[in-house]
C-alpha positions in Angstrom: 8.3 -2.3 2.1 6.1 -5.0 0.2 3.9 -4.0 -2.9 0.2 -5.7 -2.5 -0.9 -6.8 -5.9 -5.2 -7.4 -6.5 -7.4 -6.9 -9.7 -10.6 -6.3 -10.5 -12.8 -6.1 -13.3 -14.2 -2.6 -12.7 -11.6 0.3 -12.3 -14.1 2.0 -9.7 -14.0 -1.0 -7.8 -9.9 -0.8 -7.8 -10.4 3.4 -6.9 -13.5 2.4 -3.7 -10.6 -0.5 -2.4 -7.7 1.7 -2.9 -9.1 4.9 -1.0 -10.4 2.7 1.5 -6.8 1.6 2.5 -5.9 5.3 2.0 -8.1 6.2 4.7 -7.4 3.8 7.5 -3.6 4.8 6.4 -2.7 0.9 5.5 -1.4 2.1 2.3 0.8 5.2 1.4 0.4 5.0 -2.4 -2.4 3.4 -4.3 -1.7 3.2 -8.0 -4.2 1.9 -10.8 -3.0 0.1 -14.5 -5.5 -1.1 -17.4 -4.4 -4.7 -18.0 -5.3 -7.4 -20.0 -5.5 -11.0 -18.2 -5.6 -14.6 -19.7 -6.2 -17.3 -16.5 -7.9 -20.6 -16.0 -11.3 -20.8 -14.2 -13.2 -23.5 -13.4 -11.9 -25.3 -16.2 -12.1 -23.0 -18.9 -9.1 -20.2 -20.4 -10.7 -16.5 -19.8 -9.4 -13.7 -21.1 -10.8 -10.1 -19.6 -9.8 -6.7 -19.7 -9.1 -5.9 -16.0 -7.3 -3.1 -13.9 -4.5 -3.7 -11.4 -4.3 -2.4 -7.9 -0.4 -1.6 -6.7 -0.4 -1.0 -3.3 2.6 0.4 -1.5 2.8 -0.7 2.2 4.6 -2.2 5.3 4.6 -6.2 5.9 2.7 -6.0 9.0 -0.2 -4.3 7.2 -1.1 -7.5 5.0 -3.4 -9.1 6.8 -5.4 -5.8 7.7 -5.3 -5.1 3.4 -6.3 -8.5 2.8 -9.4 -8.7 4.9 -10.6 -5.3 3.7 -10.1 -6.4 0.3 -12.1 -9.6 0.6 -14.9 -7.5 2.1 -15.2 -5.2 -0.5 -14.1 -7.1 -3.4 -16.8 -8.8 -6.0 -14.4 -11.6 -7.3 -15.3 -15.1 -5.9 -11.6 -15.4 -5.2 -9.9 -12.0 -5.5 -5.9 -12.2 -6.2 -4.2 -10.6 -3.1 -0.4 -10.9 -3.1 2.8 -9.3 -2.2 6.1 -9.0 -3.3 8.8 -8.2 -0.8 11.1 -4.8 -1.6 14.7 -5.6 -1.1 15.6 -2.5 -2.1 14.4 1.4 -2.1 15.0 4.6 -2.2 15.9 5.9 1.8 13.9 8.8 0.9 11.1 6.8 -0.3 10.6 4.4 2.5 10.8 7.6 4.5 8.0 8.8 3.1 6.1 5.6 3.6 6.6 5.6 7.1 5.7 8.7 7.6 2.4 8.7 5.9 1.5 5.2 7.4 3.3 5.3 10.5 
């Protein structure tokens, strides 16, 4: 299991990408946090209120999450990451697999 992290500045923006991977089943859990980010751009310090996209999938779905992030996404360089899961609940990964096959 890996967790895909992205932001946006809009949380409808973080709802229309997370139901997107919902529906081509890349995801089995898309979860949404209000957060406050400080981060250099092109040279200066920004601070914005932004929301937090945790997505709950399988390592060979990356790619396919990344691409339909980019496509949707309005940042000029969208954050896309993921942190490996070295340990879960069996019952948990069970019910990933199941809903994303």
């Amino acid at each position: 299991m890996i967790l895909v992290l992205t932001t946006t500045d809009k949380k409808s923006l973080a709802q229309e990408i997370g139901n997107e991977l919902l529906k081509k089943k890349l995801v089995a859990c898309a979860s949404i946090l209000p957060m406050e980010s400080s981060y250099w751009w092109k040279g200066k310090i920004v601070n914005a209120k932004e929301f937090q996209l945790v997505l709950k999938t399988k390592p060979e779905n990356f790619e396919k999450i990344e691409k339909l992030i980019k496509a949707i996404h309005t940042y000029e360089l969208p954050e896309i990451i993921s942190i490996n899961i070295d340990k879960a609940g069996k019952d948990y990964l069970t019910w990933i697999e199941k809903e994303i096959g």
